[in-house]
Every structure is written in C-alpha cells, then in structure tokens.
Wavefront OBJ file of the C-alpha trace (Angstrom):
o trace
v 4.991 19.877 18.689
v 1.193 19.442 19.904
v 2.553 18.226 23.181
v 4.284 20.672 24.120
v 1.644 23.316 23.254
v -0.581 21.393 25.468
v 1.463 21.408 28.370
v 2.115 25.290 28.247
v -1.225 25.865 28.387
v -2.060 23.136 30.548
v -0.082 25.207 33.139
v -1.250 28.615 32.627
v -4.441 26.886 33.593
v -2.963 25.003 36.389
v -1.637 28.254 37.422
v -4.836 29.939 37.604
v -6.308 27.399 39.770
v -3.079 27.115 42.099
v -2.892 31.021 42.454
v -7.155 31.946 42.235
v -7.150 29.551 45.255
v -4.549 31.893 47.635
v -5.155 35.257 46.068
v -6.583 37.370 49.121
v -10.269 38.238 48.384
v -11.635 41.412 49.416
v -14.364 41.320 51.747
v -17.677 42.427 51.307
v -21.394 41.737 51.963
v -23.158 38.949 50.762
v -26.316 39.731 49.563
v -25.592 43.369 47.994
v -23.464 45.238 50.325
v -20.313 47.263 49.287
v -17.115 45.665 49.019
v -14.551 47.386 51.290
v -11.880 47.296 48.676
v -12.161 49.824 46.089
v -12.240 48.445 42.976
v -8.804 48.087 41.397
v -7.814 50.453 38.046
v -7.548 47.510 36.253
v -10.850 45.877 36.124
v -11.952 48.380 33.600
v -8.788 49.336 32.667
v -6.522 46.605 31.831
v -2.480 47.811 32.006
v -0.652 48.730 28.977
v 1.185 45.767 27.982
v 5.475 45.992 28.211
v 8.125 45.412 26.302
v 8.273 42.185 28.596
v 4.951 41.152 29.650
v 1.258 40.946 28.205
v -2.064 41.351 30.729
v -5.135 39.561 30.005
v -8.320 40.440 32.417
v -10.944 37.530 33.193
v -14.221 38.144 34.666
v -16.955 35.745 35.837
v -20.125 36.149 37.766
v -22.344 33.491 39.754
v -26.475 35.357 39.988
v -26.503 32.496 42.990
v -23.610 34.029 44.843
v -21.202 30.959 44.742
v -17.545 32.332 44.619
v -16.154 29.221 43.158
v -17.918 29.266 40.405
v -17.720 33.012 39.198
v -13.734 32.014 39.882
v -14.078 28.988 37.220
v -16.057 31.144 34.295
v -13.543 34.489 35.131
v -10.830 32.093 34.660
v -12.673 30.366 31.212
v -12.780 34.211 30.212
v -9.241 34.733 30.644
v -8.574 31.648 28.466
v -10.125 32.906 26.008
v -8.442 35.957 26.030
v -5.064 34.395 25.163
v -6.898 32.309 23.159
v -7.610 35.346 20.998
v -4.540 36.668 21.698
v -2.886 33.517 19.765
v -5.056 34.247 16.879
v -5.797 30.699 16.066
v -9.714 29.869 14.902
v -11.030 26.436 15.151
v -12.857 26.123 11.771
v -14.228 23.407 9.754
v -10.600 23.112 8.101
v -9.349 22.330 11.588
v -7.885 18.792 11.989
v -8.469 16.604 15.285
v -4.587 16.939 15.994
v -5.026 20.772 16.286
v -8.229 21.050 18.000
v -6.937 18.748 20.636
v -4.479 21.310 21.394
v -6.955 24.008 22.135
v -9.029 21.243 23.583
v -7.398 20.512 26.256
v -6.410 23.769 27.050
v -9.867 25.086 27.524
v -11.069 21.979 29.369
v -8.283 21.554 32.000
v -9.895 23.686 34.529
v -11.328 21.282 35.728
v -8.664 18.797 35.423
v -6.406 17.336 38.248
v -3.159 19.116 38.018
v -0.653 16.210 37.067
v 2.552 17.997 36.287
v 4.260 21.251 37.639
v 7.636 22.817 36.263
v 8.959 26.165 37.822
v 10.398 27.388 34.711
v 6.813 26.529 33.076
v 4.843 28.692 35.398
v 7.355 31.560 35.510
v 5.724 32.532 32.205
v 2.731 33.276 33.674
v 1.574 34.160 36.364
v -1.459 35.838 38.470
v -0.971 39.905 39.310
v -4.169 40.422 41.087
v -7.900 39.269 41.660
v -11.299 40.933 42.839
v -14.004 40.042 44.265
v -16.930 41.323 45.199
v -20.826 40.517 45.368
v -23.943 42.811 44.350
v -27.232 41.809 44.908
v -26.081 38.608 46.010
v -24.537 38.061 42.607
v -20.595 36.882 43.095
v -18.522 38.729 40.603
v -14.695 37.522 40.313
v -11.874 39.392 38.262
v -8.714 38.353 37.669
v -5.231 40.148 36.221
v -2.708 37.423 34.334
v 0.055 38.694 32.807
v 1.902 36.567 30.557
v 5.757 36.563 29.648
v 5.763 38.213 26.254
v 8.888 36.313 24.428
v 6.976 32.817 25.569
v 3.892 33.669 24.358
v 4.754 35.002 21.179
v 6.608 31.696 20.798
v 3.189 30.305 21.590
v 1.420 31.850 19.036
v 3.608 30.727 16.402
v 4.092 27.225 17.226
v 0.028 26.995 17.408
v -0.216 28.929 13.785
v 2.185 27.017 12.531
v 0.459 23.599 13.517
v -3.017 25.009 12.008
v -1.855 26.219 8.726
v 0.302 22.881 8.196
v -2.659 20.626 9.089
v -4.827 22.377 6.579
v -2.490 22.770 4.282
v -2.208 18.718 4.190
v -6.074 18.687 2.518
v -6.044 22.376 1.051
v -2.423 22.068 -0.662
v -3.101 18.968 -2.744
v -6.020 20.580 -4.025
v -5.147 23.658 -4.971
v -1.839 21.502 -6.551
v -4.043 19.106 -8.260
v -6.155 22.100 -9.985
v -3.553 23.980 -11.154
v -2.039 20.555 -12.920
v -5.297 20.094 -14.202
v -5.510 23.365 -16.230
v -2.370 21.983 -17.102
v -3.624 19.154 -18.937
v -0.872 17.063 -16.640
v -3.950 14.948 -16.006
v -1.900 12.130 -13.674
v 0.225 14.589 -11.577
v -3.280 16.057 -11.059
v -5.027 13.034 -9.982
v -1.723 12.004 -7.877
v -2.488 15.463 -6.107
v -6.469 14.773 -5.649
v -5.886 11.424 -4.057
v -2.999 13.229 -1.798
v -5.754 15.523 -1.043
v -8.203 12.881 -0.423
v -6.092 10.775 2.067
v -5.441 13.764 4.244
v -9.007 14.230 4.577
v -9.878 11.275 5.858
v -7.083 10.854 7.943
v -7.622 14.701 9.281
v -11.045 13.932 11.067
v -11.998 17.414 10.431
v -16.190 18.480 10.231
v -16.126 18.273 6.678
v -13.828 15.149 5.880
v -16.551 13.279 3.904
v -17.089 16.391 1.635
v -13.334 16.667 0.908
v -12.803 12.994 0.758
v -15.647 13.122 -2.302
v -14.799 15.939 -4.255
v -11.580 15.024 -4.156
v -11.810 11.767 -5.692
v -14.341 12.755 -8.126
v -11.521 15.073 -9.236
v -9.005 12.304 -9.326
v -11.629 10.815 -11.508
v -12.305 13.257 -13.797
v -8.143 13.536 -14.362
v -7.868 10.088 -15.111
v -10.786 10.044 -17.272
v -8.890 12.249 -19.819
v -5.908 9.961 -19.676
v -5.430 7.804 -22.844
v -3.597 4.741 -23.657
v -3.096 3.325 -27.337
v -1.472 0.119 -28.001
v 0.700 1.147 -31.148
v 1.664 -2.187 -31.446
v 0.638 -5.992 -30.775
v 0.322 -9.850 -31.344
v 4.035 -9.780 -31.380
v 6.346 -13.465 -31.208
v 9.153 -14.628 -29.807
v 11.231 -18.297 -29.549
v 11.154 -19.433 -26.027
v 14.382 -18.446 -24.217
v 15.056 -16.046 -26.518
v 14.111 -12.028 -25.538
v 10.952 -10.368 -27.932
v 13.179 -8.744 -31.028
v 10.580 -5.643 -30.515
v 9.059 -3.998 -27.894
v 5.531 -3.804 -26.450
v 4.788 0.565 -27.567
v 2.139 2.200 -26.091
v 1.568 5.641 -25.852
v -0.305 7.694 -22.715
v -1.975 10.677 -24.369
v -5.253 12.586 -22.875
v -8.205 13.938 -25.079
v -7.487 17.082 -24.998
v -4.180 17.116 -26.373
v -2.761 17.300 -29.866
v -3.045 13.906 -31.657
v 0.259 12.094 -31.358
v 1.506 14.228 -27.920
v 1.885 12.325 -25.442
v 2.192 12.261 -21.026
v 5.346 12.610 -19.927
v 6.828 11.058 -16.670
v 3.290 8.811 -16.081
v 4.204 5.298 -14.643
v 3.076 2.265 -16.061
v 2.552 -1.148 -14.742
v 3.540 -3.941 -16.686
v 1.812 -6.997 -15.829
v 2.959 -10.503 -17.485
v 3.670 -13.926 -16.903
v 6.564 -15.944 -15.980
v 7.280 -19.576 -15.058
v 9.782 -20.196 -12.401
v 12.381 -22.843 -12.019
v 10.128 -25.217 -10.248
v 7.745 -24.863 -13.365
v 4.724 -22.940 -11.391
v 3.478 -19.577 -13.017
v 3.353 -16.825 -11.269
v 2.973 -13.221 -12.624
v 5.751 -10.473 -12.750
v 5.635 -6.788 -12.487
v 7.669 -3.888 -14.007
v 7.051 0.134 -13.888
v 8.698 2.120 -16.666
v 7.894 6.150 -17.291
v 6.857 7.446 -19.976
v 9.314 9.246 -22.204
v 8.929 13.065 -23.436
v 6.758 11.988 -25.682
v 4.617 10.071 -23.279
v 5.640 6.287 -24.735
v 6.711 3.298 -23.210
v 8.977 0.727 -24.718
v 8.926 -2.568 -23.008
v 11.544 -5.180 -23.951
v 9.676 -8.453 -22.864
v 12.467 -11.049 -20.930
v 13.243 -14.358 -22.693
v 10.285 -16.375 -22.038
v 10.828 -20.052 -20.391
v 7.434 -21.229 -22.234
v 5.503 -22.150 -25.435
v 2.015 -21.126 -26.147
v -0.186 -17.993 -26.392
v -0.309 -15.284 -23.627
v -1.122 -11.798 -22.696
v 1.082 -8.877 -21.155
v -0.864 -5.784 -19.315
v -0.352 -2.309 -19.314
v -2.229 -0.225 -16.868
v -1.800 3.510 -15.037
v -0.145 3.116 -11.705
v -1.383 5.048 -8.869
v -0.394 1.695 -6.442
v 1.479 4.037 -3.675
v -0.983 6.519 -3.729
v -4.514 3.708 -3.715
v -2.090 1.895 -0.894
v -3.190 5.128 1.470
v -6.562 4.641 1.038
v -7.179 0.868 1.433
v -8.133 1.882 5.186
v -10.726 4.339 4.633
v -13.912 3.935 6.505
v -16.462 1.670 4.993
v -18.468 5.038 4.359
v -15.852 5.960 2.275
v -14.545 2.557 0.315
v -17.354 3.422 -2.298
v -15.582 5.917 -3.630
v -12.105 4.271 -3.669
v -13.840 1.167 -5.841
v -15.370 3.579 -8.209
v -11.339 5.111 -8.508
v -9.970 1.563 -9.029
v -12.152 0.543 -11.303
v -11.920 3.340 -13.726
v -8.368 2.756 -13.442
v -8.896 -0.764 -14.772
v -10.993 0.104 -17.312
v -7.588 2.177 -18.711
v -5.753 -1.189 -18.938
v -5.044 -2.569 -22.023
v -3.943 -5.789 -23.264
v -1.054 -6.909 -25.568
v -1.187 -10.469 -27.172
v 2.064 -12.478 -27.889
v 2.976 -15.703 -28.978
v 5.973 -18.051 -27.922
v 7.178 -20.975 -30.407
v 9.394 -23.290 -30.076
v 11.447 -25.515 -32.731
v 10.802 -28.714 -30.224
v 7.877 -29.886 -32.578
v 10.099 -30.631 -35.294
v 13.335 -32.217 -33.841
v 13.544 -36.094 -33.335
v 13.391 -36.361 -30.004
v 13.979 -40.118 -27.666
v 12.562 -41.197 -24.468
v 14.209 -43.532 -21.846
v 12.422 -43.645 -18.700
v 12.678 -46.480 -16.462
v 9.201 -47.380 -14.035
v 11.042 -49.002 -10.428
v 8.918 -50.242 -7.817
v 9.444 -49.066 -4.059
v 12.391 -51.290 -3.950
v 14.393 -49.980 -6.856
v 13.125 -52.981 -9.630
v 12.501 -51.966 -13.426
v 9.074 -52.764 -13.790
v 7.852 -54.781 -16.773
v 5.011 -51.793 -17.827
v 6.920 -48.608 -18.663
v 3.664 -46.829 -18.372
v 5.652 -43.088 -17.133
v 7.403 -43.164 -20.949
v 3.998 -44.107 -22.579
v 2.356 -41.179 -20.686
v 4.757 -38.585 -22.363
v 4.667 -40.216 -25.815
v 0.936 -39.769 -26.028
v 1.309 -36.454 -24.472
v 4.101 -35.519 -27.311
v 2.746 -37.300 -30.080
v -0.612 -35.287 -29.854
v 1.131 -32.217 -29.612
v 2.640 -32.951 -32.925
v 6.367 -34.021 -31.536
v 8.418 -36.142 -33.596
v 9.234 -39.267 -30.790
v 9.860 -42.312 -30.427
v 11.158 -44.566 -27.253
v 14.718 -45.753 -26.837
v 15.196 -49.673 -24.495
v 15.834 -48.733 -21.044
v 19.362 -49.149 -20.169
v 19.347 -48.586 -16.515
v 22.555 -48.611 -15.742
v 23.027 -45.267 -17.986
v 20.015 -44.523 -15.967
v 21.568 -44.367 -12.864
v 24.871 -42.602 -13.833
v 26.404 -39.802 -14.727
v 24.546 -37.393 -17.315
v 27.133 -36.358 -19.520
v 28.082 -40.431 -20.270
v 23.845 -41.354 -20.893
v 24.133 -38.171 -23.893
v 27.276 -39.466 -25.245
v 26.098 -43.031 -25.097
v 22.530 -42.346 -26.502
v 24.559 -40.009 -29.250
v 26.817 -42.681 -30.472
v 23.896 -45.679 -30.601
v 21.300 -43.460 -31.946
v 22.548 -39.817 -32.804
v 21.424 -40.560 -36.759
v 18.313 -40.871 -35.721
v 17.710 -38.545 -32.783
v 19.143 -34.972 -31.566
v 17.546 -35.123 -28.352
v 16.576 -37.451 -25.259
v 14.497 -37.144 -22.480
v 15.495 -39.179 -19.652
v 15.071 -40.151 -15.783
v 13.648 -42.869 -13.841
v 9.993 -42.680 -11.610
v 9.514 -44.692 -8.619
v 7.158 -45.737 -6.028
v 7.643 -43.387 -3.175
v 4.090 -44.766 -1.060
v 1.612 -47.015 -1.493
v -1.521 -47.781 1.046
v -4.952 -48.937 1.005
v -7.501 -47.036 1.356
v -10.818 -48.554 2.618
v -11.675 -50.903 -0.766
v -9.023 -48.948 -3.030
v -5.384 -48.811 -3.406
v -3.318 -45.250 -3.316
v -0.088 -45.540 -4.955
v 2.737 -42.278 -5.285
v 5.266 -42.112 -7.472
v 8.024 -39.452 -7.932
v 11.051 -38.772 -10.188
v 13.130 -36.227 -12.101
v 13.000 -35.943 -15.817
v 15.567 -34.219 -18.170
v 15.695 -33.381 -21.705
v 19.318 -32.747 -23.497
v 20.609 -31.900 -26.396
v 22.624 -35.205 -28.136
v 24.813 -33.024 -30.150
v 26.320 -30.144 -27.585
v 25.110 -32.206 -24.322
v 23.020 -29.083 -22.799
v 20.449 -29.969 -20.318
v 16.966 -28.421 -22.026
v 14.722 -29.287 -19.050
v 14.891 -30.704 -15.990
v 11.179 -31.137 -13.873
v 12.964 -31.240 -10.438
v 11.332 -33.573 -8.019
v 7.985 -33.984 -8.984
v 5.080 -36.409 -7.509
v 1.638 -37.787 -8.300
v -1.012 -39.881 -7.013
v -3.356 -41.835 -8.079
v -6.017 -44.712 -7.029
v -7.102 -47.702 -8.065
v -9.281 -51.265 -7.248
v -6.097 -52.925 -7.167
v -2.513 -52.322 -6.145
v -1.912 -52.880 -10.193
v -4.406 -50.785 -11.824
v -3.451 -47.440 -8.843
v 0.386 -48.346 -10.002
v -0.037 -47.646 -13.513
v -2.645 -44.852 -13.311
v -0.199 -43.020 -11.036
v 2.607 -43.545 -13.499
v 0.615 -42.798 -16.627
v -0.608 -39.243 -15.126
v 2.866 -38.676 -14.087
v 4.127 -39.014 -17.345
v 1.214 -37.175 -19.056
v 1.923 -34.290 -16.066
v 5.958 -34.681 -17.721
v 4.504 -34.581 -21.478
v 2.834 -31.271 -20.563
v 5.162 -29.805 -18.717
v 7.648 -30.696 -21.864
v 5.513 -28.934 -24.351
v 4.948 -25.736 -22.711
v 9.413 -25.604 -21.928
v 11.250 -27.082 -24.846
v 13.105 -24.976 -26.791
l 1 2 3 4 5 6 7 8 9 10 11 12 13 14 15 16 17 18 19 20 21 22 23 24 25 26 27 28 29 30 31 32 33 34 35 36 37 38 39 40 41 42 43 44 45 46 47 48 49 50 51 52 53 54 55 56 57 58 59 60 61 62 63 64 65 66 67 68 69 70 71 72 73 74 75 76 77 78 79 80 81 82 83 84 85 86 87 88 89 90 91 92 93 94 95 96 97 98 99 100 101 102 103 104 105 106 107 108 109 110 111 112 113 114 115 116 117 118 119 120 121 122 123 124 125 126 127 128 129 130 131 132 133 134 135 136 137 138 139 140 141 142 143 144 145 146 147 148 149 150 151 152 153 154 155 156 157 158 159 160 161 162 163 164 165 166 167 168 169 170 171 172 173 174 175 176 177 178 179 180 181 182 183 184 185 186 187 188 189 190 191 192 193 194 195 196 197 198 199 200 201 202 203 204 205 206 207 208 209 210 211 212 213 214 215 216 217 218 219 220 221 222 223 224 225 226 227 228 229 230 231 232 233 234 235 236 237 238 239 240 241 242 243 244 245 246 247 248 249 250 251 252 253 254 255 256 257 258 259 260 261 262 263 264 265 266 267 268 269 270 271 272 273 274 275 276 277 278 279 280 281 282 283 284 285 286 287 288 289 290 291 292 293 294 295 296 297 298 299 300 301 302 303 304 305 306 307 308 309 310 311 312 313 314 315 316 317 318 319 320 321 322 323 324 325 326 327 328 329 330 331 332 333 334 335 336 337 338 339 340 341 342 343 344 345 346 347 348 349 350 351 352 353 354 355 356 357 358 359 360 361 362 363 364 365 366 367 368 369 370 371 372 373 374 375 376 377 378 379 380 381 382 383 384 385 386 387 388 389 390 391 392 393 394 395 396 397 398 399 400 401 402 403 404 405 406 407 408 409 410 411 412 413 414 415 416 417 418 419 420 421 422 423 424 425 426 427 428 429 430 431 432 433 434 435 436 437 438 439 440 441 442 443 444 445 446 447 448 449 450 451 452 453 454 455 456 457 458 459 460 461 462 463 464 465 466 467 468 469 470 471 472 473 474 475 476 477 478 479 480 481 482 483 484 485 486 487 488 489 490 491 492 493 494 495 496 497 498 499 500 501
C-alpha cells in the first residue's frame, strides 16, 4: 500500500516539474517593471472546485530574482496544499513506514524523474502558471487541478495507513488497560508487550517512551499474578505414570481467595531420559481451567531417583518479539524475564523402583580386540560394586559365552532353568577392545559393548545400554585394559540404577 501512495505522488511532483518547465511565462521587466500579462483571476481567487476536479494554487518568490527557484518553493507550496488537502499530520505517533510516504513525496522535487505512466499523470495535471517580477523579486504561481475520484482515493489509502500504524502501539495499550481494570492481569500484560514490540519496531519520535511504559505495565500485570502449588513431593514407580497430578492454581492478589485465572498458559518444565540414556528436558503448555488450575499428569518416568518438575507463566511467543530490541532497550526486557522467573515454582517428586530388592545375576564376558574371553572379568566386577553399594541384591553367574553370543530369548531360558531359584533377573552382554595405542609413556585402551537386563520369569528385556564406549589410560597395556573395563562397568552399574524397574 505505501508504494503505491508514493508513486502517485511521486508523479504529481514529476508532473509539476515536466509541465512548470513548458508552461509559457509572461513577460515582464526584471528589476520591477510591470508584467504585460494581467494577472490571472485565479491567483487570488482560486476556482470553485467540480464535481470532477479539485484546484490547488502554489506560490513561490525568489527576493534575488531567480525564476527557477520561486518555481521550486511555488511548487513545495502546492504540495503542501494537497498535503492538507489529504488531511494526514505527521505527529510523534507517526511510524517510519508512514512518514516515508509523505517523505518522499515532499522531497522528490528535486529528484530525477525515474518512472512515467499516462494514466498516472492524467490525474493531475497543470491548468496555468504566472510569473512575474517586482522589484527584482521573481514571483511564480501555479494552478493544479487534481482528478477528484483519485484523490479522494488518495486520501483514504494515506488515512488508512496512519491510523493502522498507530493503532499497532496505541491499540495494545488501550487493550491492555482495559484488561487490567479487569483484573485479567495476563491478557493485560500479553497486550502491553504487543504494545511494546510495535514501538520499537515503529521507529516513531517517542519509541523509547512507549517501549518503557509499556513494559513497566506488563510488569505491574504480572506482578499481581499468583501461583500456589496445592500440591507436592508426590511418587511414582519408574515406568509407571504419577497416580496424581501436579495442581497448581494461577490466582492474582486482588481477587477473592480461592478464584482463580482462567485461560493463562503454563509451562511445564521436567525431565526425561531418552532411549540412548542422555537427559534432556521436556516441555508441555496446558491452560488454566475456569477456575484458573492446572492438572498435570506427569508421563511414566524411565528413571529412579529424586527430581524436580517446573511450572512457570508463559509469555514465550510474545518475549520471542522482543529478543531483537536495541541494546538501549534489552534492559527492560531482562527486568520482564526475570520477574517472570521469579513466578516459577517448583514441584518435588520421587521415582522408586522395586530393582533393589529382586535377586538379580550378572554374566558379562571381557574379549580382547580379537574376540578372546579374558581371564579378569573386570566389566562384571565394575557393576557389582556399582550395585552392591546401591543396595542391589547380586551376585555373578560363570560366563558361558556361547549363550553369550546367541540368541536372547535361549540365554533367559537357559539362565532360568540353571539358576531361576535363585535369581529373577540377569544382566548380560559382552565388552570388548575396540582400540588400543600408546600414547607418549602411557597406554590408551577403548572398550565398547551392549548390556541388557531381563526378566528370567516372562523373558522381557528391562534395559538395554545400546552401544556404549569408554576410555581409559594406563602405564601399561594391562593396567589401561582393566581401568577401561572397570569404568565401563561402573558407567553400566550407574546407568542400571537410575533405569531398572
């Protein structure tokens, strides 16, 4: 839309030039004497406009007698009469995107005229000029009349531009206040930060004023935004989903104890371990209900241990618009994040597992690079003391390697019919030397494997570590072999703790 105000206008301009340039210019005296043209009607009486048309009258004067130059102000004075005409006013409100429009209107006088469309200049065009000189002052007038249909659709295309680019900052605002008074404290801050990204973004005068008390509104909405745990310290078995729900309810201070903010989004923050065993922490967003709670039904955790699960007031999309603010500004957007933060509040909850107290058996075979059983099953003695100090019942099975190196299903039914009075589960696998090298006076060994745990009695697979390396380094090729099997099977041991069921 700004384009193709510009270009109008660029044209009545370039018309002016094109047409100032042949209009036939009385003659006169220079230096005072009388012009031999009587002055035309319409220099101090500009025509009635027409159903059709609307006249505009531009004068300019030049006290050193240059013509040129009383043509260039009488045409800067017939600008400014459309100008008026249109009715739009370049305020402190006004945004770069409509000033520009006026902008270049005003200042293309002077520029090189780059593009020229019939239909374009048939809107306006140039009735009549004057000129005549007075003392040896040059004095220029000039009749435009303008095609009324086009220039009323001028007007409105140029009001409607203003008004919407002030309504971008003003809107929110006014928006955000009324939700205030509202006590819909979030909707209202949502509307102050609105107002605060179009401010910055506008470029207007005033930007940095708008840009603050806007966000000191958004602060002083989420200020009165409360959240209350109304419960915590809740449990759940790993793999199994939390019985009860994380509650919290999102009330403000000056509403009724108990009532709560409705349709506020919340962002749950909490942690989850992926199949490859890394952590890495998961998001959800629930609303709050009509009465301004959130449930949150925790998934089946794949760990053991004790953790926490966030809860904080999510204003992401709307803080996402601001992260390129002007370093003049970022002050401001900190001091909004940060109060944000200080609204989050923590849940504590504790996986258990039954892993502690079921006999458990470990065969794991130690192979050099070349496939060997090694004498030292240091990998299996790495996960006992791993297991044993976490309070596992354990114990270590002779390493049949054969059942290693076969099928699952026949190691858990063999393992079940030798030892199944004894034992309910196994962990099994084999770790072998992947690289070895010296390095300067020390030795670097690597070793990798897979370990899995199963259940002896309905032959599920409990764990499995995927491929899995470490290193380690030692004085000797011995001593770098068994620290690097050791840690692996301590790495295993942990790994075991934190996943059994």
């Amino acid at each position: 839309m700004r384009k193709r105000a510009v270009v109008r206008l660029t044209l009545i301009v370039a018309a002016f030039t094109l047409l100032f340039g042949c209009a036939s210019a009385p003659s006169g005296t220079q230096g005072g004497g009388s012009s031999e043209r009587d002055i035309p009607e319409w220099v101090s009486n500009p025509p009635e406009d027409t159903a059709d048309e609307v006249y505009f009258v531009g004068a300019g004067s030049d006290s050193g007698g240059s013509e040129a130059e009383a043509r260039r102000q009488a045409a800067s004075d017939l600008v400014s009469s459309v100008t008026r005409f249109l009715g739009v006013k370049v305020t402190s409100d006004t945004t770069v995107e409509a000033k520009d429009t006026l902008d270049q209107f005003t200042s293309s006088l002077s520029q090189t005229i780059t593009e020229q469309s019939e239909a374009r200049l048939s809107n306006f065009r140039i009735v009549d000029s004057y000129v005549e000189y007075r003392g040896g002052i040059a004095n220029v007038y000039v009749l435009g009349e303008y095609d009324k249909n086009a220039l009323m659709e001028e007007k409105a295309r140029l009001e409607a531009l203003f008004e919407e680019q002030q309504e971008a900052v003003s809107g929110p605002e006014l928006e955000g206040d009324r939700l205030f008074s509202q006590d819909k404290f979030y909707d209202a801050a949502v509307q102050y930060l609105t107002a605060a990204t179009a401010a910055y973004k506008s470029g207007i005068d005033n930007a940095a004023i708008k840009y603050e008390r806007n966000m000191n509104k958004a602060r002083e909405a989420i200020a009165k935004i409360e959240l209350s745990k109304l419960n915590d310290n809740l449990t759940a078995d790993i793999k199994q989903p939390f019985t009860t729900p994380f509650r919290l309810l999102v009330t403000a201070q000056d509403l009724p104890s108990g009532e709560g903010l409705a349709g506020v989004p919340v962002k749950i923050v909490y942690k989850e371990i992926r199949s490859n065993g890394r952590a890495r922490m998961a998001q959800d967003v629930i609303m709050t209900n009509g009465q301004g709670l959130v449930e949150f039904t925790r998934p089946a955790p794949q760990f053991v241990g004790r953790e926490q699960l966030s809860m904080e007031l999510d204003f992401s999309s709307n803080l996402e618009t601001l992260e390129d603010v002007p370093d003049k500004y970022y002050g401001q957007l900190e001091s909004v994040e940060q109060q944000i933060a200080d609204k989050q509040v923590q849940f504590s909850y504790t996986v258990i597992s039954q892993a502690r107290e079921i006999p458990t058996a470990l065969m794991i075979a130690d192979l050099d690079n070349g496939g060997t059983v090694l004498d030292k099953n240091e990998t299996a003695s790495g996960i006992l003391e791993v297991l044993s100090d976490e309070g596992f019942s354990v114990g270590t099975l002779p390493v049949d390697i054969d059942l290693l190196r076969g099928p699952d299903s026949q190691l858990i039914q063999q393992v079940r019919s030798r030892y199944g009075g004894r034992y309910q589960r196994v962990v099994y696998g084999t770790v072998s030397i992947s690289d070895f090298r010296e390095d300067g006076s020390r030795y670097m060994v690597k070793v990798s494997g897979n370990i899995k745990a199963a259940d002896l009695e309905t032959g599920e697979i409990l764990y499995s570590s995927g491929s899995m390396f470490k290193s380690a380094l030692g004085q000797n090729l011995q001593s770098a072999m068994s620290a690097a099997f050791k840690q692996f099977g301590k790495m295993i041991g942990e790994s075991l703790t934190m996943s059994l069921p």
